[in-house]
N, C-alpha and C positions, 0 to 999 in steps of 0.2 A: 416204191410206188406199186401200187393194183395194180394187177393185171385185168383188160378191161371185161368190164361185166357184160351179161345179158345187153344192156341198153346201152351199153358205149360203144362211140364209131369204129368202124375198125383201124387196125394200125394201117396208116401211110406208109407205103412199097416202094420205097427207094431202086435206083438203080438195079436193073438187073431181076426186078421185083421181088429183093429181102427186105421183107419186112420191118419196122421203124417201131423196136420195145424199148422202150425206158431200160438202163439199168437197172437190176434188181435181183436178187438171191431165191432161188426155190423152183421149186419143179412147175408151178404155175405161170410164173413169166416167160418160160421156155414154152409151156404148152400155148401161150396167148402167140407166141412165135413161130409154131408149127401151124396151129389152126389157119393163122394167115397167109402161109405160103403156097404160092398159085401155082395152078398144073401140076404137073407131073412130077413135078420136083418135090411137093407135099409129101408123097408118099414114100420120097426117099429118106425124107428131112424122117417124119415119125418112124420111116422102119430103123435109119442110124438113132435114133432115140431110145428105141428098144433094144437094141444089140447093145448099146454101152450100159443098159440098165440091167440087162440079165449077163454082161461079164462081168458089170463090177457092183454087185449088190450097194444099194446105202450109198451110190454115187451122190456126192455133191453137185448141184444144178444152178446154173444164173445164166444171166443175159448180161455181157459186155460188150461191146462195139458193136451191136444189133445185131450178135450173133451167141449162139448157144454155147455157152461152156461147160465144162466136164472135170471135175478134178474130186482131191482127195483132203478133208481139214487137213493142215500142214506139213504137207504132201505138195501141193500144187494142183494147177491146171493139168490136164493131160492131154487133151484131146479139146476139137472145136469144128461145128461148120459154118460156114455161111453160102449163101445163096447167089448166084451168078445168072445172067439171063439164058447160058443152054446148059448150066449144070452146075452141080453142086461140091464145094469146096470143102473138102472131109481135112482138115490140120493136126497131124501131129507134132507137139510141141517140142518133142525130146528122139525126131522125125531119124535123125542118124544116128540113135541106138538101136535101131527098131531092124527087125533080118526077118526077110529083106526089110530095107529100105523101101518109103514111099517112090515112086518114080518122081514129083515132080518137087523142086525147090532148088533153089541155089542161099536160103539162107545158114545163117551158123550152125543151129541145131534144128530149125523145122524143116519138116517135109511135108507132102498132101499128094492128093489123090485128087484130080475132079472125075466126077461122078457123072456122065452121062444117063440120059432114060435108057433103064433095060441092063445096065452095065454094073451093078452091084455086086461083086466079089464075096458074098457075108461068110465066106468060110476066112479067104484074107484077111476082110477087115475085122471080124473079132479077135483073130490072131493079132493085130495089130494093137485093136484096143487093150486085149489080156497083158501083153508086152508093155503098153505103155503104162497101163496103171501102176506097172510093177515097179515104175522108175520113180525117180525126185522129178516132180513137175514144174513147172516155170511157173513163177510168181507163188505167194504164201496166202493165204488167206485162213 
């Protein structure tokens, strides 16, 4: 599906107010998912957009579960955020190879990070992101 044009309503802001994109592949549905994201959080969603595009050039882009994903053609996923009402949810997917580790997760191999206004690490987290691309990502595409 398009990402909506000039003349389409904007995306419907679920919980927590993340944004409501169709699944879809490409750098365009991810952007129709940042432009919608309200406050403060906006600006953390497109600066993580730009840290995973200048650590891992030629990044693959989609929107799945109405949130941004990151990976590599058959490679996998690496990285993900989604939107929460006082911050923003940075996932890594392969989270317990990662040194350090994210602080927050009790799943099998993910971790995350939420992301407070003000609170962006970008020396960390591109450490993190570099690290993760370098792994086998969860799921193939």
């Amino acid at each position: 599906m398009a990402a909506p044009g000039p003349s389409s309503a904007p995306p419907r802001l679920l919980a927590g107010g993340n944004p409501q994109i169709a699944k879809a592949d490409g750098d365009a549905p991810v952007q129709a998912y940042l432009s919608a994201v309200p406050g403060w959080k906006r600006g953390v969603a497109e600066r993580l957009d730009a840290l995973i595009c200048e650590a891992v050039p030629g990044v693959s882009k989609a929107v799945r579960w109405n949130s941004p994903m990151y990976g590599i053609p058959g490679q996998g996923w690496f990285v993900s955020f989604h939107i929460f009402t006082g911050f923003v949810k940075l996932t890594f997917f392969k989270g317990t190879s990662l040194r350090p580790p994210p602080p927050g997760g009790s799943a099998q191999e993910a971790r995350w990070i939420n992301l407070v206004e003000g609170a962006l690490d970008e020396e960390q987290v591109l450490a993190w992101i570099r690290q993760a691309a370098a792994l086998p990502g969860w799921g193939k595409f």
